[in-house]
N, C-alpha and C positions, 0 to 999 in steps of 0.2 A: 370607711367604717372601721369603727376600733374592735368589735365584736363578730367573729363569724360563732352562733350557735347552730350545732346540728345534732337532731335530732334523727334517729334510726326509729322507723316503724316496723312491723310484723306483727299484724291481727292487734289485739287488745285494745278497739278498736274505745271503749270506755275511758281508758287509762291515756290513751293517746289524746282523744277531746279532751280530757281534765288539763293536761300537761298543755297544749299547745293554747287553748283560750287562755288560761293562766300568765301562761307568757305573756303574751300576746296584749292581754288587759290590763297585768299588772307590773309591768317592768318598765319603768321610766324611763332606764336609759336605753338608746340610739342601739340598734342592733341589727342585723341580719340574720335571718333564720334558714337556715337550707332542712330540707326533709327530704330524707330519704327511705324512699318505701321499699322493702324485702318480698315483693311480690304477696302481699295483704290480700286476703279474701273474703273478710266481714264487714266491710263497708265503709272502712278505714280509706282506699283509696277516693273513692265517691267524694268524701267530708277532705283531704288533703284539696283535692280540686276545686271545690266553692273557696276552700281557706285564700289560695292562694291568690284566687280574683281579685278580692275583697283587700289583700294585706299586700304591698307594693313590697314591704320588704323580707316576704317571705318565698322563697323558689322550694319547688316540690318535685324532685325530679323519681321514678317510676323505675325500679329493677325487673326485670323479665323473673327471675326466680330468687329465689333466698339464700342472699352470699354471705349474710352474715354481717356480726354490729363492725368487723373492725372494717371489711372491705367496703360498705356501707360509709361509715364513720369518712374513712380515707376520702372518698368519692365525694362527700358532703365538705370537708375540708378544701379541696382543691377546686369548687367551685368560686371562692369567690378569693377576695385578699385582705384582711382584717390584720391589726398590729396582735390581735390574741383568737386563739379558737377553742372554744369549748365544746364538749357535748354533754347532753341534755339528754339522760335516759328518759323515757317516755313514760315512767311509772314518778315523773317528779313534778309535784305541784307547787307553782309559784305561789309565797302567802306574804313576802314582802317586797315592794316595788323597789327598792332599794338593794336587794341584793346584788342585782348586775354591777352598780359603781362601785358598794363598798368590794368585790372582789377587784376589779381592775384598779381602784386606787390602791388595794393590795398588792398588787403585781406589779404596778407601778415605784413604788416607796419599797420594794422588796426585790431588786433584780437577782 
């Protein structure tokens, strides 16, 4: 996979379904999604577990308590092995499907 996105949860359980259906719907390109949850207590974690049934290339892995975006972040990186990783604050809504290539043909064309 050329893409690892990870995504850091903690409550804002609104703002997190915005961000990850968005993903999820509207980005063309090839990706993998890691989510990692900061120990969530509004129903955030409930809605990550249906996601991840449903979405082959999404893993959701579950923190005991809230370590925070960067140890979080780290944890969500070294799950998987992608040529780039990004993260995906959870207050960001996808609105063009396109955004994932035109970045990586940027990173590409721009070492």
């Amino acid at each position: 996979m050329r893409a690892n996105i990870t995504v850091v949860t903690y409550n804002r359980f609104d703002l997190t379904y915005r961000c990850l259906e968005s993903l999820l719907t509207k980005t063309r390109s090839e990706f993998f999604c890691n989510v990692v949850d900061n120990a969530s207590s509004d129903g955030t974690r409930e809605y990550l577990q249906t996601l991840a049934v449903s979405h082959p290339n999404v893993k959701v892995h579950f923190l005991n308590r809230n370590m925070g975006v960067a140890v979080a972040s780290n944890y969500g990186w070294a799950e998987t092995e992608a040529e780039y990783y990004l993260k995906l604050d959870n207050d960001i809504e996808i609105l063009d499907g396109d955004w994932l290539e035109r970045l990586l043909t940027f990173m590409d064309t721009n070492p």
